[in-house]
C-alpha distance (Angstrom), angle and dihedral (degrees) to the residues before:
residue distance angle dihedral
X1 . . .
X2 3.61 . .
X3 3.78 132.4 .
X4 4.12 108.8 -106.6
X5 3.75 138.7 -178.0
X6 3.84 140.0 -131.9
X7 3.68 123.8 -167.8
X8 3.06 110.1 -163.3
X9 3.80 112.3 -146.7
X10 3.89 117.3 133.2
X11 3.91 83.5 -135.4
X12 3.29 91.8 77.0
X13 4.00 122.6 -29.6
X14 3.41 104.4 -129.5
X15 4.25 120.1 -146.9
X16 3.91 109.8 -168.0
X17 3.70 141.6 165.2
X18 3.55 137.4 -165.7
X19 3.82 99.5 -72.8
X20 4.01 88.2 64.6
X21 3.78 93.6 -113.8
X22 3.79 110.4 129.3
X23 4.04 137.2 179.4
X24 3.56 110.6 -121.8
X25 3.81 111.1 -151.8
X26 3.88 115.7 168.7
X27 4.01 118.9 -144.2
X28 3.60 101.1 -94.8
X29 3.98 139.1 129.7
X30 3.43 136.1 -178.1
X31 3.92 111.0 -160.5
X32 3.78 125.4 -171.9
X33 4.27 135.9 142.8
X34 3.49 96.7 -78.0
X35 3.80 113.7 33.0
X36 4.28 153.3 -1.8
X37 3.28 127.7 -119.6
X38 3.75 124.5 -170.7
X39 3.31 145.8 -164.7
X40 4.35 126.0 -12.6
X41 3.64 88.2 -2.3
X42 3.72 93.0 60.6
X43 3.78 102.2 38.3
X44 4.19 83.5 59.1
X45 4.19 84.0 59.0
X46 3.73 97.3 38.3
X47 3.88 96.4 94.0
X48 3.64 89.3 38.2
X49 3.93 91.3 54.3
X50 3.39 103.7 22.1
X51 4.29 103.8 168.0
X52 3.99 86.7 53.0
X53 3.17 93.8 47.8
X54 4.10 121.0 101.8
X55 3.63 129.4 -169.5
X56 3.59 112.8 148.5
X57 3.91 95.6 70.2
X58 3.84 96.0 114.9
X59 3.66 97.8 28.0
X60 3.96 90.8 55.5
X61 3.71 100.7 19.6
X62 4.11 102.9 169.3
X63 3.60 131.8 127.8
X64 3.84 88.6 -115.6
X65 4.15 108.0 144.8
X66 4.08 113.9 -94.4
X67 3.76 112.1 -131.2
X68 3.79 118.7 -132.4
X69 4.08 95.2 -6.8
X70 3.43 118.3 144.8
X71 3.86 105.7 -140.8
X72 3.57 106.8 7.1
X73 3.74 137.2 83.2
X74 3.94 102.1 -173.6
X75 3.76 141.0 -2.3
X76 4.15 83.9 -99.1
X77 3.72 90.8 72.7
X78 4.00 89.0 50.9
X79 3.45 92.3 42.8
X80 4.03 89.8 47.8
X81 3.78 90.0 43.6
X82 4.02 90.3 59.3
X83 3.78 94.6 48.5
X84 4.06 85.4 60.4
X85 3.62 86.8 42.5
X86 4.04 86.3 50.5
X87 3.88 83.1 43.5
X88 4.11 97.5 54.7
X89 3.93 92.6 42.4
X90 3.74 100.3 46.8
X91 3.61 102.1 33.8
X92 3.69 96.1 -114.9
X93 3.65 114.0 179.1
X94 3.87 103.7 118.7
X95 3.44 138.3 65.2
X96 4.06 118.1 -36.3
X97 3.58 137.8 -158.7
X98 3.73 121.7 -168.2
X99 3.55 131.3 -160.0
X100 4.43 110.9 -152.7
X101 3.52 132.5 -178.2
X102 3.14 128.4 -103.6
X103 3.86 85.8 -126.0
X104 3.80 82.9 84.2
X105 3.73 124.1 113.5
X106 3.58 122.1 -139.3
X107 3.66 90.3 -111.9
X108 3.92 95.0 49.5
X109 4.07 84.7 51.8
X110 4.12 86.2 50.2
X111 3.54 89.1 43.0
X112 3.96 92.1 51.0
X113 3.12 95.0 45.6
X114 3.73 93.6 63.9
X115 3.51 103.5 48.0
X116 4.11 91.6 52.9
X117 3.94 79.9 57.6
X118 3.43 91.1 72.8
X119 4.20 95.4 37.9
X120 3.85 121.6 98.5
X121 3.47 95.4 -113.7
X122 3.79 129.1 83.3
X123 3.93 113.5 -118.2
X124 4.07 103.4 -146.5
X125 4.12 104.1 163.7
X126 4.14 135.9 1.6
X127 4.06 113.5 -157.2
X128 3.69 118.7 -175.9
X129 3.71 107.6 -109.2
X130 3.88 105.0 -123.3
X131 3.49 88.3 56.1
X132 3.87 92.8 60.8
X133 4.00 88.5 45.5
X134 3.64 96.3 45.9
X135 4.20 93.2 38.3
X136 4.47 87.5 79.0
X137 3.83 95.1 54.4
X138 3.74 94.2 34.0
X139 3.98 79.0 66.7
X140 3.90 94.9 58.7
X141 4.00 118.4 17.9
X142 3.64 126.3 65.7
X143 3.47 118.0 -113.4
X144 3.84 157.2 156.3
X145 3.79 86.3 -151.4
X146 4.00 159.3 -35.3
X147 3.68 127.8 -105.5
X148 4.42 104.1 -164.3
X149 3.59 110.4 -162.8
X150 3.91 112.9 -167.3
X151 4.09 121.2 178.6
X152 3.81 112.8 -138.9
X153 3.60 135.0 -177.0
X154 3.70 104.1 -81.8
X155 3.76 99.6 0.1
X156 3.98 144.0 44.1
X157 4.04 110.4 -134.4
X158 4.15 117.6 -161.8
X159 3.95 108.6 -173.9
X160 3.46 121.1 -170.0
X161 3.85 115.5 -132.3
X162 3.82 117.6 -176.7
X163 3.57 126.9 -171.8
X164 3.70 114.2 -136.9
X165 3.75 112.9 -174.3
X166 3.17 108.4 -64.5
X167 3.86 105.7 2.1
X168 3.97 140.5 54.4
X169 3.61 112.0 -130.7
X170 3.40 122.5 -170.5
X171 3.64 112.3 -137.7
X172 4.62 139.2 -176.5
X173 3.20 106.1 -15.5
X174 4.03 112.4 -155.3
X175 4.01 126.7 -151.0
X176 3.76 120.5 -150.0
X177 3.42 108.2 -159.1
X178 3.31 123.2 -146.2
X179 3.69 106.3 36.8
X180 3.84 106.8 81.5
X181 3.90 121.0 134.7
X182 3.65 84.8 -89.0
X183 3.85 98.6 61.8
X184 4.12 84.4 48.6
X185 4.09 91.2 47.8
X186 3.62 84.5 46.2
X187 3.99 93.6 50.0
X188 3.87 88.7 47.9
X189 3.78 92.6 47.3
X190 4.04 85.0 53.9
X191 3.64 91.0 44.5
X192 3.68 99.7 42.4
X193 4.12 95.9 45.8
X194 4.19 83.6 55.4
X195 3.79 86.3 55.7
X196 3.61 100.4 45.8
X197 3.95 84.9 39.4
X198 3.97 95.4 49.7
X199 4.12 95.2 41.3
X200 3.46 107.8 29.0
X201 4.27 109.6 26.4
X202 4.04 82.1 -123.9
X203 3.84 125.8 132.3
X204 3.38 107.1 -169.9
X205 4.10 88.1 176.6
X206 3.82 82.6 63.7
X207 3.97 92.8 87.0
X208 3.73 131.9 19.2
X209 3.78 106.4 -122.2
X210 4.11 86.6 53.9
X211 3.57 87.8 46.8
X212 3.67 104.1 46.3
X213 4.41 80.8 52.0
X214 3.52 92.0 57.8
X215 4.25 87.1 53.4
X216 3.94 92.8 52.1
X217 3.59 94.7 38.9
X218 3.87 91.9 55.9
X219 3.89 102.5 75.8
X220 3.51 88.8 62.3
X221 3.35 103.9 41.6
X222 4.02 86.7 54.7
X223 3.89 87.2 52.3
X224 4.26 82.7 58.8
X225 3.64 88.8 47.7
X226 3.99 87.6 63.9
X227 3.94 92.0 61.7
X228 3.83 101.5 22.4
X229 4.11 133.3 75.5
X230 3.79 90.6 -139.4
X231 3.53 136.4 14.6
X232 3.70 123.9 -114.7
X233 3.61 113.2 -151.6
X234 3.77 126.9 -165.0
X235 3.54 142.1 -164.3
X236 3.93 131.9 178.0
X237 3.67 117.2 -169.9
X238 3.99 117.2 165.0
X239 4.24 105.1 -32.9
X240 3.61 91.5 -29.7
X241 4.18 120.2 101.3
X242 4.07 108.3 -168.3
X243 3.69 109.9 -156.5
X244 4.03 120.2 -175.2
X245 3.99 136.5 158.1
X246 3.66 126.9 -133.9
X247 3.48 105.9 -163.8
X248 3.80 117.9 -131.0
X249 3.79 102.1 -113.0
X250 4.52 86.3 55.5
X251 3.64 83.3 49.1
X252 4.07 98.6 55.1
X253 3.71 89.1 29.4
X254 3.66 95.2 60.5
X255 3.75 89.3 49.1
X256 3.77 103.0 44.1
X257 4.12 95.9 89.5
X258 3.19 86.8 60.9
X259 3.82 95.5 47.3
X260 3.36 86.8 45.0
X261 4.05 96.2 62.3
X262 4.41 91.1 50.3
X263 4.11 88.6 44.8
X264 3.51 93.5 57.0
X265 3.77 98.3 42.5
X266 4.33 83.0 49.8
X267 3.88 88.6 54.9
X268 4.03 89.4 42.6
X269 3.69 90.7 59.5
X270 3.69 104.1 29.4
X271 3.79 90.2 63.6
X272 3.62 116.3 167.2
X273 3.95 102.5 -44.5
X274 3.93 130.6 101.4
X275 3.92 89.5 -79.2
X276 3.64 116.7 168.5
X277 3.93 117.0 -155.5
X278 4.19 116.9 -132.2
X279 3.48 120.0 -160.3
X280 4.01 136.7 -159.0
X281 3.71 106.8 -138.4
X282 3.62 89.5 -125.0
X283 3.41 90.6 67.9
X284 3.93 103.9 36.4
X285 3.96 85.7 51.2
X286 4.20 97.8 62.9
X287 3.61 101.7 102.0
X288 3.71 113.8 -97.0
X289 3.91 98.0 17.1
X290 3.42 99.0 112.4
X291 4.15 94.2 41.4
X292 3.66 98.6 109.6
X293 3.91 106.9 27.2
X294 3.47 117.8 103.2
X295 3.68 116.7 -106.8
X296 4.05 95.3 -131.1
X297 4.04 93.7 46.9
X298 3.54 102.9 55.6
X299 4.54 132.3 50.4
X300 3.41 121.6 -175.5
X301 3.65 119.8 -145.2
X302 3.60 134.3 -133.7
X303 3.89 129.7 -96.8
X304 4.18 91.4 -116.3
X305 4.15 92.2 42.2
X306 3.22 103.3 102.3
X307 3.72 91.7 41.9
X308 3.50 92.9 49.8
X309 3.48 93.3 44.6
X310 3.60 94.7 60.4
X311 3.65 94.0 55.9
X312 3.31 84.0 53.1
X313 3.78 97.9 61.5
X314 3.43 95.0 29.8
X315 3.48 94.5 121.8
X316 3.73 88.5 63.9
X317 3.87 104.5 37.7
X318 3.37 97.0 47.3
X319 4.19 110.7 94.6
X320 3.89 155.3 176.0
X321 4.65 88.0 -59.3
X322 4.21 78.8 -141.3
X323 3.75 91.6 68.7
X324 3.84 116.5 20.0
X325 3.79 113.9 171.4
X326 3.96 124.8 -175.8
X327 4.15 102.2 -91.9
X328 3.85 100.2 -131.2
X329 4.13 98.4 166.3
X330 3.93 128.9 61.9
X331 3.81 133.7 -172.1
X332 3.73 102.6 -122.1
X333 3.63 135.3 -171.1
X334 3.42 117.0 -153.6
X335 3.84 146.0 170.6
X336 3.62 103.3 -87.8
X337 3.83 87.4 57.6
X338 3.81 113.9 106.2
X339 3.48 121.4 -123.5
X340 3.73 121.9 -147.4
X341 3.91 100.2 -118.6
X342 3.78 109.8 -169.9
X343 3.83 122.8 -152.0
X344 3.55 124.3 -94.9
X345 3.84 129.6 -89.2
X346 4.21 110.0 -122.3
X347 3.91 82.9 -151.8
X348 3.94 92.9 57.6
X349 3.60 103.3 90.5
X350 4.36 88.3 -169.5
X351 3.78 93.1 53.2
X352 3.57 95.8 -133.4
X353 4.21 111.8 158.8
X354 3.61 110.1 -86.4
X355 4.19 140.0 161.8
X356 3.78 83.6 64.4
X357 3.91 104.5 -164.5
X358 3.79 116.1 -79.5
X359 3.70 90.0 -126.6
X360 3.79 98.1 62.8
X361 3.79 115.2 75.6
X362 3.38 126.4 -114.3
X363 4.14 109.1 -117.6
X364 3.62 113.1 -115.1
X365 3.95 94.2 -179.4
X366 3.95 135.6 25.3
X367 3.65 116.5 -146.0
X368 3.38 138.9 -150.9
X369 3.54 124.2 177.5
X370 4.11 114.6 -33.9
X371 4.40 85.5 -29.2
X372 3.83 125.6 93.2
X373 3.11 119.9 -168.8
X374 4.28 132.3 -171.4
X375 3.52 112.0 -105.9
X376 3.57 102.1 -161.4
X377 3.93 90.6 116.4
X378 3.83 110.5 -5.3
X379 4.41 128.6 166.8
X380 3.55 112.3 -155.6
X381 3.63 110.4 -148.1
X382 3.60 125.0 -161.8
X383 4.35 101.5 -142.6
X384 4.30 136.3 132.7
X385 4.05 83.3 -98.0
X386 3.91 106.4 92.3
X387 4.01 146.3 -172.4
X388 3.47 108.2 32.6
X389 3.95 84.8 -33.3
X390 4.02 107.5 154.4
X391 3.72 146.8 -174.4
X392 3.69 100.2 -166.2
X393 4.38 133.5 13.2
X394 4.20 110.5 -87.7
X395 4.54 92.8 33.5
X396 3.24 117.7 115.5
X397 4.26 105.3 -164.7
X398 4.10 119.2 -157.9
X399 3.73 127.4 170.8
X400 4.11 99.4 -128.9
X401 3.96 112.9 169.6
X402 3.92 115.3 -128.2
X403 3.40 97.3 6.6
X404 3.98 136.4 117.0
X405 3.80 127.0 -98.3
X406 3.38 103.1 -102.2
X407 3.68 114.1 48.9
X408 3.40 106.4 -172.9
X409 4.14 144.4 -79.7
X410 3.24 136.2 -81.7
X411 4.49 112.3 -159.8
X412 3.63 153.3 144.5
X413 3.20 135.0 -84.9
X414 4.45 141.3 -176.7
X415 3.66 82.9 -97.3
X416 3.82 110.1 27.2
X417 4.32 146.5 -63.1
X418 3.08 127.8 -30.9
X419 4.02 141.9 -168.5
X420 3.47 121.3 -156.1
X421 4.25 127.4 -176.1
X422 3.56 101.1 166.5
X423 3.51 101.6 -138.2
X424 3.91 98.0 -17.3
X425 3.77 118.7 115.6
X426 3.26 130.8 -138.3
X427 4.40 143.8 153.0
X428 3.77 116.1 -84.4
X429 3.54 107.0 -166.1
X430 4.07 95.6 -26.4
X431 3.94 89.7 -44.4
X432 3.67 123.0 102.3
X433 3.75 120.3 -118.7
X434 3.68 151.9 163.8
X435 3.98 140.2 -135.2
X436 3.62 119.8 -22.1
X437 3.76 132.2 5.9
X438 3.99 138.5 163.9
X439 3.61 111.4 -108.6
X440 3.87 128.0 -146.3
X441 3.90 126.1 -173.0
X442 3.29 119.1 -81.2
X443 4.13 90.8 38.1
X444 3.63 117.3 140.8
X445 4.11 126.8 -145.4
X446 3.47 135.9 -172.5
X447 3.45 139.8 168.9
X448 4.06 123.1 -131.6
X449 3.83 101.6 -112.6
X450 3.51 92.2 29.3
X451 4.24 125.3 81.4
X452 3.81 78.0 -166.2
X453 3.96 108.9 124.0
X454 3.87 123.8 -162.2
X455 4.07 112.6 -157.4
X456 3.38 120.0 -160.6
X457 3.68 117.2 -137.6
X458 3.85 151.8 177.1
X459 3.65 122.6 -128.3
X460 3.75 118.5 -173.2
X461 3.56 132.5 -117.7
X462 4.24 88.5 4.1
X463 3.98 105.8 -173.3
């Protein structure tokens, strides 16, 4: 049973393991007499059905009474129904890590933490999800700090995550009501009717099963709006086809009061240190967002990253299962840490470092994730299969984006390990670097394109 991950973001609850490939499933019910549906499948009904339908399960999760519902008491027993759901679809019987936001209250976390009691999986860690998509930059920019900005359903959440020495701590995390993807779909629904109102004499707000279209076909018309000067909307209902534009400067117009409200509250916390801004790619990608930031103060991080990151740090999230607490502080190296760099051999005709200090072990085993493996002659591979992941004894597999097959090796020499990319780069400890170099325990590596870190340790009395 394999190691997976939920993050937790009403958006859409994302279930991943250590390939990268995740279930999406966004926080949705739809609640009647005779049956529960979950997830995508009930956000496509919830205009059509809009008094059974639920969506504020996560966002609010309490065990306050539910007027008028059919089946359920409180949000918890939505809430606990979608974590089977999450269960059934994903094959979730093992153990789990879950990232949260720092948007929850400690009575949501105790609340949480008793419905995954009675799931099939095996919760073994929590980690506060802006530390996990801070921890990769951390790594390789200077900085006093992070802000992470994530969009969820009803609500945007900026956390503050500061690095102090050593460590990343995530710190307050502030909701702004208000301006969840829902307040932007509802915006665009607004926007859109006007349009197909205005050009084409066509409501399609007037009945449910036009209106409910017009919500599913949105998320792809906003991915057009990322390549295209104006949108072009369409609707088919019976033998008609309704076709109208919005041009782009409605479309970010429309949107920018909302904008405006997450901006400020970025510039309220940012203040005047060495902040850098983090973005969820659900938020970066609304058209017009990112008009206005400054290309060298903010990074937007990939779909997988938090997933990834958490396999990452697994070996330090992952806790006694009879008291999990929410990880909010990481051991980081980053760029301003020095490196010891020791002086090179006159019989080492490659002039990689060597004569590493007699006081730093030499590593016996690199490690990656909860795996160790011997390092005595080791290929890393660059493949889909991940974390220590192998087809045959002495590979080493990562998942490393734009880069070649075979990665590098990792052996030993008369007088100690080695790694050796040819001509690849890649960070050593924070610091960038080329070809080969002598390791010593405690080294970090990681590849660009990867938030995959190898550590280089000693284990005693190795047969």
């Amino acid at each position: 049973m394999s190691l997976k991950v939920i993050e937790l973001n009403d958006r859409a609850i994302g279930v991943g393991d250590d390939s990268g490939e995740r279930l999406l499933s966004p926080g949705f019910a739809l609640v009647d007499a005779e049956q529960l549906m979950l997830g995508e499948q009930a956000e496509k009904q919830a205009r059509l059905r809009p008094t059974d339908s639920f969506n504020k399960f996560w966002h609010e999760l309490n065990l306050e009474q539910i007027k008028n519902s059919h089946s359920i008491r409180h949000h918890a027993d939505i809430a606990y129904a979608h974590l089977q759901h999450l269960a059934a679809e994903a094959g979730l019987n093992g153990d789990v890590i879950i990232a949260v936001p720092g948007s929850f209250s400690r009575q949501q976390l105790s609340i949480l933490l008793g419905l995954i009691r009675h799931c099939p999986f095996q919760l073994v860690g929590m980690v506060d999800s802006a530390l996990m998509a801070t921890a990769a930059f951390a790594m390789k920019e200077r900085a006093d700090g992070f802000l992470y900005a994530d969009l969820q359903l009803h609500q945007t959440v900026i956390t503050q995550v500061d690095l102090e020495g050593s460590r990343l701590q995530a710190g307050a995390a502030v909701q702004i009501p208000g301006v969840g993807s829902q307040h932007f779909i509802d915006q665009l629904m607004q926007i859109s009717t006007g349009m197909f109102i205005q050009q084409c004499r066509f409501n399609p707000c007037h009945n449910a099963e036009s209106e409910q279209q017009l919500y599913n076909q949105l998320p792809g018309w906003l991915a057009q709006a990322q390549r295209d000067s104006n949108l072009l909307m369409e609707l088919a209902t019976g033998d008609m086809v309704h076709t109208a534009r919005m041009p782009m400067d409605s479309l970010k117009s429309s949107l920018g009061v909302h904008f405006t409200k997450i901006k400020d509250q970025i510039a309220a916390m940012s203040g005047s240190n060495d902040t850098r801004l983090v973005l969820n790619p659900a938020l970066a990608e609304l058209p017009g967002f990112k008009e206005g930031l400054v290309d060298a103060e903010y990074s937007v991080i990939k779909a997988d990253t938090i997933n990834s990151a958490c396999y990452q740090h697994s070996d330090l999230i992952i806790g006694d299962p009879q008291g999990i607490s929410v990880v909010k502080s990481l051991p980081i190296m980053t760029n301003s840490d020095t490196r010891i760099h020791s002086p090179v051999a006159k019989d080492n005709p490659n002039g990689a470092e060597t004569g590493t200090p007699s006081n730093i072990a030499n590593p016996t085993h690199v490690l990656l994730g909860h795996k160790a493996l011997p390092v005595n002659r080791l290929s890393l591979q660059n493949r889909k299969a991940t974390n220590g992941d192998a087809d045959i004894a002495g590979t080493l597999v990562l998942s490393v984006d734009n880069q070649p097959e075979q990665l590098g090796m990792i052996c030993g020499r008369d007088d100690g390990i080695y790694i050796d990319t040819g001509g690849l780069d890649y960070w050593l400890n924070g610091e960038a670097v080329t070809g080969q170099h002598k390791l010593a325990a405690g080294d970090r590596i990681q590849f660009e394109g990867s938030f995959e870190v190898l550590t280089m340790i000693q284990v005693p009395h190795v047969q």
